[in-house]
C-alpha positions as CSV (number, residue, x, y, z in Angstrom):
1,X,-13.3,-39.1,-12.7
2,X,-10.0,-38.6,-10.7
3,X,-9.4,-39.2,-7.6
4,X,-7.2,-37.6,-5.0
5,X,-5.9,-38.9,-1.3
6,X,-7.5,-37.4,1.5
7,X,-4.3,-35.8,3.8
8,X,-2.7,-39.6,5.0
9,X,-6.3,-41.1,5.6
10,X,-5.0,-43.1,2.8
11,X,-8.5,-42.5,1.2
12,X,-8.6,-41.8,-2.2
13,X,-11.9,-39.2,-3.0
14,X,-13.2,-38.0,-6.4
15,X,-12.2,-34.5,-7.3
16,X,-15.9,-33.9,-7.5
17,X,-18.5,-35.3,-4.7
18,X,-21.6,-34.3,-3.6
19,X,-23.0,-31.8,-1.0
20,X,-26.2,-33.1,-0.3
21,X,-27.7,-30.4,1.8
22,X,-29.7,-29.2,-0.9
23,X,-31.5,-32.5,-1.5
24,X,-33.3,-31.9,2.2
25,X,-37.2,-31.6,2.0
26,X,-36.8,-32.5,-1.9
27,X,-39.1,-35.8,-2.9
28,X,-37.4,-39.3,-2.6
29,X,-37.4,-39.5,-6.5
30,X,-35.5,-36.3,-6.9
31,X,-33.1,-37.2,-4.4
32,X,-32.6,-40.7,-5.9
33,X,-32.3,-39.0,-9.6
34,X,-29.5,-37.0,-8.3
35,X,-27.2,-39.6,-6.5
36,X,-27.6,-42.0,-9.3
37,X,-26.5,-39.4,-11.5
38,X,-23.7,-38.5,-9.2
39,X,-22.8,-42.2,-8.9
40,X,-22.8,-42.9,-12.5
41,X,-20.4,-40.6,-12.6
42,X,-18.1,-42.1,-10.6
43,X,-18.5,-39.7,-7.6
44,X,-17.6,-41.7,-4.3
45,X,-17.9,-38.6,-1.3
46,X,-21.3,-37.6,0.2
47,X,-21.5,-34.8,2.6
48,X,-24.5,-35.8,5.1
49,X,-24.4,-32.8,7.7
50,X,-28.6,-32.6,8.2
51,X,-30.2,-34.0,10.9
52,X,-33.7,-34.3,9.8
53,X,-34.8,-37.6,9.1
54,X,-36.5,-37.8,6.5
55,X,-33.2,-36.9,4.2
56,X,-31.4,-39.0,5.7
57,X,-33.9,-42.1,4.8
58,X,-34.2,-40.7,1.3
59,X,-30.1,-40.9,0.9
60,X,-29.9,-44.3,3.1
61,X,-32.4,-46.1,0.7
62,X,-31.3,-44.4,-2.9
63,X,-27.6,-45.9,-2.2
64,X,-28.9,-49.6,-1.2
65,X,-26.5,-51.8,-1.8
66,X,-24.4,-48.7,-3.2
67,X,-23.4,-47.8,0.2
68,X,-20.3,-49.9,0.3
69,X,-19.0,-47.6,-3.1
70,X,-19.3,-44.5,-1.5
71,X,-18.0,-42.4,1.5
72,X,-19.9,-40.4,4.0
73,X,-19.1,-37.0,5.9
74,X,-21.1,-37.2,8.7
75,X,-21.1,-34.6,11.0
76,X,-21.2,-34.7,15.1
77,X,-23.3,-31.9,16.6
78,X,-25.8,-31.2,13.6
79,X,-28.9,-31.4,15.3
80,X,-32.8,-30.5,14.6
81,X,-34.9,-27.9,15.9
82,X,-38.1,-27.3,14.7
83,X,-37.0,-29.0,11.5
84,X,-34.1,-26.8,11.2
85,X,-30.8,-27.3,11.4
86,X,-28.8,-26.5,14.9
87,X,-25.8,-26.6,16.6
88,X,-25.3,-28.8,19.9
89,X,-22.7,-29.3,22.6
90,X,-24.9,-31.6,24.7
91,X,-23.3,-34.6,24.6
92,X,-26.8,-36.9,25.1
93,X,-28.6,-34.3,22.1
94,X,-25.1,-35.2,20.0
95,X,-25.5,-38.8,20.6
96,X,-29.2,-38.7,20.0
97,X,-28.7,-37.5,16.3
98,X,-25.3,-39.3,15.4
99,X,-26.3,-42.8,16.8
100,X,-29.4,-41.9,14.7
101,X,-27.0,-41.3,11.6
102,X,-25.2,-44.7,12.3
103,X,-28.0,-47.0,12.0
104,X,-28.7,-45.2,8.5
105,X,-25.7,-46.1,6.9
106,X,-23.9,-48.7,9.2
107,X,-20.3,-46.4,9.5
108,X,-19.6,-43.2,8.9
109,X,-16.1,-42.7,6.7
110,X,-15.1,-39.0,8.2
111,X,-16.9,-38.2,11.5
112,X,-17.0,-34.3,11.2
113,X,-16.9,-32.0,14.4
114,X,-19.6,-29.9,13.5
115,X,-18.8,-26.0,13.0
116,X,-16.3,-24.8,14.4
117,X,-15.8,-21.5,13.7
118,X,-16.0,-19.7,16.9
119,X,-13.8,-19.8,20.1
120,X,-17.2,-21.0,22.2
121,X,-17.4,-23.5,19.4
122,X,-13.4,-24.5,20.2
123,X,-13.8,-24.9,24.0
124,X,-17.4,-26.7,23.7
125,X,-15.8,-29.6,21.4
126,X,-12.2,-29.7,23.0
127,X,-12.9,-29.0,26.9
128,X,-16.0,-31.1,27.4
129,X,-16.8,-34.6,27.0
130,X,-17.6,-34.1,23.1
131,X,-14.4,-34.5,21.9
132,X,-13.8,-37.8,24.2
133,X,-17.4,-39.0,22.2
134,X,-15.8,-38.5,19.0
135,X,-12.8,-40.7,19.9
136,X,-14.5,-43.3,21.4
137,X,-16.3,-43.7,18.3
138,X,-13.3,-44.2,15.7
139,X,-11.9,-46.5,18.6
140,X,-15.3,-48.6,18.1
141,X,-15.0,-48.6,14.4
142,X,-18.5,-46.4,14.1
143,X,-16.3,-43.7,12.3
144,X,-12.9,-44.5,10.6
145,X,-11.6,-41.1,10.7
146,X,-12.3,-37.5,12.6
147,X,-12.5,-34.4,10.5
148,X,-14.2,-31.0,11.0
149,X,-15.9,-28.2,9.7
150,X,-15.4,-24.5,9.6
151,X,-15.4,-21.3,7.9
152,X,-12.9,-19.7,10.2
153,X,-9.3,-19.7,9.6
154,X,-7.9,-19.0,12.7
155,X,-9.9,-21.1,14.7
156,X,-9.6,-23.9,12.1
157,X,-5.4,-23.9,12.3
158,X,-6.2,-24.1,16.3
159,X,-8.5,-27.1,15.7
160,X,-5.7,-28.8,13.2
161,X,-2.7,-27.9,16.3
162,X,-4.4,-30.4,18.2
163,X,-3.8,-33.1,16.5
164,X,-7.2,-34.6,16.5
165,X,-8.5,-34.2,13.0
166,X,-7.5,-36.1,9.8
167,X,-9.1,-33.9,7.7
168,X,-11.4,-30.3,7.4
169,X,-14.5,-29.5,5.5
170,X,-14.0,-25.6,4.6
171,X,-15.3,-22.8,2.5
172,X,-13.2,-22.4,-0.3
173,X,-14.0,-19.6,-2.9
174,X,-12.2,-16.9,-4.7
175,X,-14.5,-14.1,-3.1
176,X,-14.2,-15.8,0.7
177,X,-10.2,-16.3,0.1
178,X,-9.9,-12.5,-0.4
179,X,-12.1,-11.4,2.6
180,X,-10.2,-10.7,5.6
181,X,-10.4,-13.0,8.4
182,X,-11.9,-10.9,10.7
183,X,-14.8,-11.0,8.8
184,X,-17.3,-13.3,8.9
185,X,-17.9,-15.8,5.3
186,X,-21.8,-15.9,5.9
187,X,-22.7,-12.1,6.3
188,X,-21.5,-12.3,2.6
189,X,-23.1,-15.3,1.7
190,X,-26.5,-13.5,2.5
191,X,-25.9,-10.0,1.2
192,X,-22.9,-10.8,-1.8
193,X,-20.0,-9.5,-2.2
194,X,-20.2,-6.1,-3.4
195,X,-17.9,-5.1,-0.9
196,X,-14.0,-2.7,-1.0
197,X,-13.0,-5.5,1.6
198,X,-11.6,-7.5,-0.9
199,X,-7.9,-7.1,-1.6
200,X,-5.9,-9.8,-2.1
201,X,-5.6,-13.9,-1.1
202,X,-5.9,-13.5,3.2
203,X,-2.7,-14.1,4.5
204,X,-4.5,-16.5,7.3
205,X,-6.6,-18.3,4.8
206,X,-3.1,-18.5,2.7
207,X,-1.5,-19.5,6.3
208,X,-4.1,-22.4,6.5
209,X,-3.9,-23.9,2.8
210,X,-0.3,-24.3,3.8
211,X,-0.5,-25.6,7.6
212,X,-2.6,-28.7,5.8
213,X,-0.2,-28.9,3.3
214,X,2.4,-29.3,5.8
215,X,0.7,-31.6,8.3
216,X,-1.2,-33.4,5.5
217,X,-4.7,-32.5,6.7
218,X,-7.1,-33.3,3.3
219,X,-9.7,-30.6,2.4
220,X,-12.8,-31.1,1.2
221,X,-14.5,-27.9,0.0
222,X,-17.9,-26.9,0.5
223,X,-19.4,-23.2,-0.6
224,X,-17.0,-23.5,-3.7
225,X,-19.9,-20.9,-5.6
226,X,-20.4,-18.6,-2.6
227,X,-24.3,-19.6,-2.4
228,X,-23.9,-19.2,-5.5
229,X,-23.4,-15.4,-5.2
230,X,-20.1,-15.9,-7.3
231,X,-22.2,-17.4,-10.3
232,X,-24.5,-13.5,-10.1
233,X,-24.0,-10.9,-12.3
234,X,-25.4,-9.1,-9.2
235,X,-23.7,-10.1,-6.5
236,X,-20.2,-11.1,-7.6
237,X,-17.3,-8.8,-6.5
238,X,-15.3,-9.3,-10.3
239,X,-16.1,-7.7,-13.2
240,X,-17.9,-10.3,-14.4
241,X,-19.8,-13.7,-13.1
242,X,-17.7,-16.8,-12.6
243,X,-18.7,-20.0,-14.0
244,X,-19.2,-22.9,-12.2
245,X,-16.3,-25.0,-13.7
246,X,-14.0,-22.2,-13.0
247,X,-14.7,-22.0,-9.2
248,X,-14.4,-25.9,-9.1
249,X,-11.2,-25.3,-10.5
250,X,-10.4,-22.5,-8.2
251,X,-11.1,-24.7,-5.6
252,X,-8.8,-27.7,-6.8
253,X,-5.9,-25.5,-7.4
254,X,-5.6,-24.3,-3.0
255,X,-3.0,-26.6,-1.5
256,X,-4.3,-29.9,0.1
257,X,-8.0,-29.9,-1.3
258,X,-8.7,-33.6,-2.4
259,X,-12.3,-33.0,-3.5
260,X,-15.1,-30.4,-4.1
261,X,-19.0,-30.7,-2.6
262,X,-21.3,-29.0,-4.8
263,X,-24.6,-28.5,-3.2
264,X,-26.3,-29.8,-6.2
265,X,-30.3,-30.5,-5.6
266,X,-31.2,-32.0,-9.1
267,X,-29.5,-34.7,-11.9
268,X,-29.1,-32.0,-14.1
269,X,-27.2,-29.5,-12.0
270,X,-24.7,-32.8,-11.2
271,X,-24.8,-33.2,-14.7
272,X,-23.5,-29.6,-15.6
273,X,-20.8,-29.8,-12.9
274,X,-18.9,-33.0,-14.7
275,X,-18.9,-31.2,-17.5
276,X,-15.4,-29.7,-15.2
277,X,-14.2,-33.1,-17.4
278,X,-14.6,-32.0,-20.8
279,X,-14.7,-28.2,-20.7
280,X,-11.5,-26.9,-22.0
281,X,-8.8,-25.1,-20.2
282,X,-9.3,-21.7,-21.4
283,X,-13.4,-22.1,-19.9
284,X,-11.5,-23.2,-16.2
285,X,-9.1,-20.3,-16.3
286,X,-10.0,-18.2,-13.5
287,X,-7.2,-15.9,-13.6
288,X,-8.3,-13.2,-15.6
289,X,-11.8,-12.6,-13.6
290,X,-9.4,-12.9,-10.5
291,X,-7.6,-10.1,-11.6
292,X,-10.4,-7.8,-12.1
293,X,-11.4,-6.8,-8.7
294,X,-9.6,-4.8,-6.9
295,X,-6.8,-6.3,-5.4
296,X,-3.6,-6.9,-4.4
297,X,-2.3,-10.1,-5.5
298,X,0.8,-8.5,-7.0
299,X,4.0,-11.4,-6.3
300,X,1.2,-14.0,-4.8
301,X,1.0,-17.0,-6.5
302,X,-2.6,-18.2,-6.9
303,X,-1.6,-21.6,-8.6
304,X,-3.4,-20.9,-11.7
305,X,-0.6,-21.7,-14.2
306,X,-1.0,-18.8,-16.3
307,X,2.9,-19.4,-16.7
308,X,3.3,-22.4,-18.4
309,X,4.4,-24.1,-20.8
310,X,7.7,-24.1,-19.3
311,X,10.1,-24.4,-21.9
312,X,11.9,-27.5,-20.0
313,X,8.8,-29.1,-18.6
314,X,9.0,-27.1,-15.0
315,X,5.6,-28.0,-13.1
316,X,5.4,-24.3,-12.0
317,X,1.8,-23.9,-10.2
318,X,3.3,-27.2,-8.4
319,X,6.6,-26.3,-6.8
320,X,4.8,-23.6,-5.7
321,X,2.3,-24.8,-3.6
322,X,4.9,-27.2,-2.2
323,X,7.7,-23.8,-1.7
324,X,5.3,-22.2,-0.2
325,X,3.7,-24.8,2.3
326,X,7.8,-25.3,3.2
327,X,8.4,-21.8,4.0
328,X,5.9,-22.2,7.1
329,X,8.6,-24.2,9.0
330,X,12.0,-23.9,6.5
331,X,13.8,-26.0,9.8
332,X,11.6,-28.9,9.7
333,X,10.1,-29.7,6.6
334,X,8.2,-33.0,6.3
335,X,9.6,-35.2,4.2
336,X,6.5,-35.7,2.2
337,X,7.3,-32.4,0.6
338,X,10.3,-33.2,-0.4
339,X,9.5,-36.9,-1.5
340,X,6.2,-34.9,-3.8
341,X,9.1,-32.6,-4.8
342,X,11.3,-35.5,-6.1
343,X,8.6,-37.0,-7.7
344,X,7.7,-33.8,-10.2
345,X,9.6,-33.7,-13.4
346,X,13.2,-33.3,-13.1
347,X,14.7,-30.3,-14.9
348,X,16.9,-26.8,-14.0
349,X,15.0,-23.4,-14.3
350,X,17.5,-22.0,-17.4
351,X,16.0,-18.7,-16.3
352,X,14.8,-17.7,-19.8
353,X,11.5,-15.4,-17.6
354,X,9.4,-16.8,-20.4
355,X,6.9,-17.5,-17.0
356,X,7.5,-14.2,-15.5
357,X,6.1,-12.4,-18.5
358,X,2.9,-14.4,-18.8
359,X,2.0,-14.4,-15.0
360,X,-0.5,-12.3,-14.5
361,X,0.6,-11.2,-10.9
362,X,3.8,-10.4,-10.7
363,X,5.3,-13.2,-9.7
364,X,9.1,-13.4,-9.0
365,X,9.2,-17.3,-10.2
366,X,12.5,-17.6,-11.1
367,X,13.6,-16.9,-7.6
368,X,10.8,-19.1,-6.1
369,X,12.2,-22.4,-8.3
370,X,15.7,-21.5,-7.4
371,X,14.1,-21.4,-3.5
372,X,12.5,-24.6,-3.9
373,X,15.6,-26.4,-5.3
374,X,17.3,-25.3,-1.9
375,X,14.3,-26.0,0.5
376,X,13.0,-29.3,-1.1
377,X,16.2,-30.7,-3.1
C-alpha cells in the first residue's frame, strides 16, 4: 500500500480505501469478508455515508478492535426514509442520524457535509444552523475534521471559498471530467455515456483540481468507474471499455486526490482492485482510450506521463500539476508549491522535445517547464 496526506489534515490515507455503500443490505459475513480483505491489505479509509442501521452495525462490529487502524468518512445529513437513503437540512433529523453514527464508532475522522451539489443544498448547510452543528462537533472532538461531498464543480469551489472544509469527497472519472459542468454527473450515471457532450477535460472541473491544489484541500474520489458504466462495452463513451486499474489510476493522477473509494461489495472485487499494485504500467495507461473519444484535449495536460523518460530525470506529469495549480493566482502562490517544487528532482529542460513528440496531446511542455522554473523557482 501507499499512502498519501489528506490536504494539511496531516492525515496520511491509502491510495486505495473503501466505499462501503455497496455493502448495505448485504449479510454480516459478506460485509466482514470484504473489510478484512480490505484491511489485510493495508487499506485505512472507509466511506460510511448510509444511514440505515443495520450497515452501520455490520461495519461497527467486523472492525472490533480494528477501529482504532482505520479512518471514517461520515457524512452529516444522510438520513433514512423508508430504508432509503435521503437528504436532510433539519437540524434535529441531522442530529438524530449522526449522534446515531457516533455511538457506532466512537469518532468520526472526516465529518462530511452531505451533498452539496445544488445552490439550495449551499444555503441549507451555510445559512442555517447546520453548519454551526458541524463545528460544534470538531470543537467537541466528535469529528476531527470537516469535509464534504459533491458532484458539482461550481458549487463545490463555493463550498471550498469558505474556508470551512479540510477536505472533499468528489466524482472523479475520465467520462464525468469531460462532461460539461452544466450538466448533471448522475443523468449519466443512469443512462451512460453515449453522449457528443464530451469534448475535452471541463475547464471548471480542471478549475477545481487546481483550487484544492492551491489551498490544499485533500480529495478523496468516489464514482472513479462511473457506476461502473466506464467498465461497459455498452455504455462507455471511448472506443473501448476502461479497466478498473486504469480509472484508479485516472483518478490518482487529478491534482490533490489522496485516495480512491471503490464501491466494492465482495472480497474478491477488493481483491481485483489491489491488483492496481502489481499490474504493470502499460495495463494503467489510460491515455490512449482517453484519446479515442472525441475530444479536445489538444495542449491539455492530463498528467498521464506519456512523455517520459525525460532524458535528464524531469518529473514532467509533476511540474505540471504544480504549473498549473500556480497559474490560478501567479501573484500569490503558496509556498507549498514552491517548497513540492524544490523538492522534485533538480535538473534544466535542455529542450531536446524528446517529450513533445511522445505526448499524445499536443502539449507545449517545453514552455510549460521553462514557466514553472519562473513561477515556482
Amino acid at each position: 500500500m501507499k499512502y498519501r496526506q489528506i490536504g494539511q489534515t496531516g492525515k496520511q490515507a491509502s491510495i486505495i480505501g473503501l466505499g462501503c455503500e455497496h455493502l448495505d443490505r448485504k449479510p454480516y459475513a459478506q460485509v466482514k469478508e470484504t473489510i478484512d480483505m480490505a484491511l489485510a491489505h493495508d487499506v485505512n479509509l472507509l466511506d460510511v455515508f448510509m444511514p440505515g442501521e443495520e450497515i452501520r452495525d455490520h461495519i461497527a462490529t467486523a472492525l472490533g478492535d480494528r477501529r482504532k487502524d482505520v479512518m471514517i468518512q461520515g457524512h452529516i445529513g444522510a438520513t433514512d426514509i423508508n430504508q432509503q437513503y435521503d437528504i436532510s437540512r433539519d437540524l434535529p433529523t441531522v442530529k438524530k442520524y449522526f449522534e446515531a453514527l457516533l455511538r457506532k464508532f466512537g469518532y468520526i475522522d472526516f465529518g462530511m457535509l452531505f451533498f452539496i451539489d445544488s445552490e439550495d443544498d449551499y444555503r441549507g448547510v451555510f445559512e442555517t444552523g447546520f453548519i454551526t452543528y458541524a463545528e460544534q462537533l470538531k470543537k467537541q472532538g466528535d469529528i476531527h475534521h470537516i469535509g464534504f461531498s459533491s458532484h458539482n464543480p461550481v458549487t463545490a469551489m463555493k463550498v471550498i471559498e469558505t474556508g470551512v472544509p479540510e477536505m472533499m469527497m468528489f466524482s472523479i472519472n475520465p467520462a464525468f471530467d469531460m462532461l460539461p459542468s452544466e450538466h448533471y454527473v448522475f443523468d449519466y450515471s443512469d443512462k451512460g455515456f453515449g453522449s457528443d457532450l464530451f469534448r475535452g477535460i471541463d475547464p471548471k472541473r480542471a478549475e477545481l483540481y487546481q483550487l484544492c491544489a492551491q489551498k490544499q484541500i485533500g480529495i478523496t474520489v468516489m464514482k472513479a468507474f462511473g457506476a461502473t458504466k466506464l467498465l461497459s462495452p455498452d455504455h462507455t463513451p471511448y472506443a473501448k471499455p476502461l479497466t478498473v486499474h486504469q480509472c484508479v489510476h485516472y483518478a490518482l493522477s487529478r491534482p490533490a486526490v489522496a485516495s480512491v473509494l471503490p464501491g466494492c461489495q465482495t472480497a474478491a472485487e477488493m481483491e481485483d482492485v489491489m491488483r492496481y499494485f502489481s499490474v504493470s504500467g502499460e495495463e494503467k495507461d489510460y491515455a490512449e482510450v482517453l484519446g479515442s473519444v472525441q475530444n479536445d484535449f489538444k495542449g491539455s495536460c492530463v498528467y498521464c506521463s506519456h512523455c517520459q523518460p525525460c532524458p535528464v530525470g524531469i518529473d514532467i506529469a509533476a511540474v505540471h500539476r504544480l504549473v498549473d495549480t500556480a497559474r490560478l493566482d501567479k501573484a500569490n502562490i503558496p509556498a507549498t508549491l514552491r517548497a513540492e517544487y524544490a523538492a522534485l528532482e533538480s535538473a534544466v529542460c535542455i529542450e531536446c522535445g524528446h517529450c513533445e513528440v511522445r505526448c499524445p496531446f499536443g502539449v507545449p511542455v517545453i514552455e510549460n517547464v521553462k514557466e514553472a522554473a519562473v513561477l515556482l523557482g
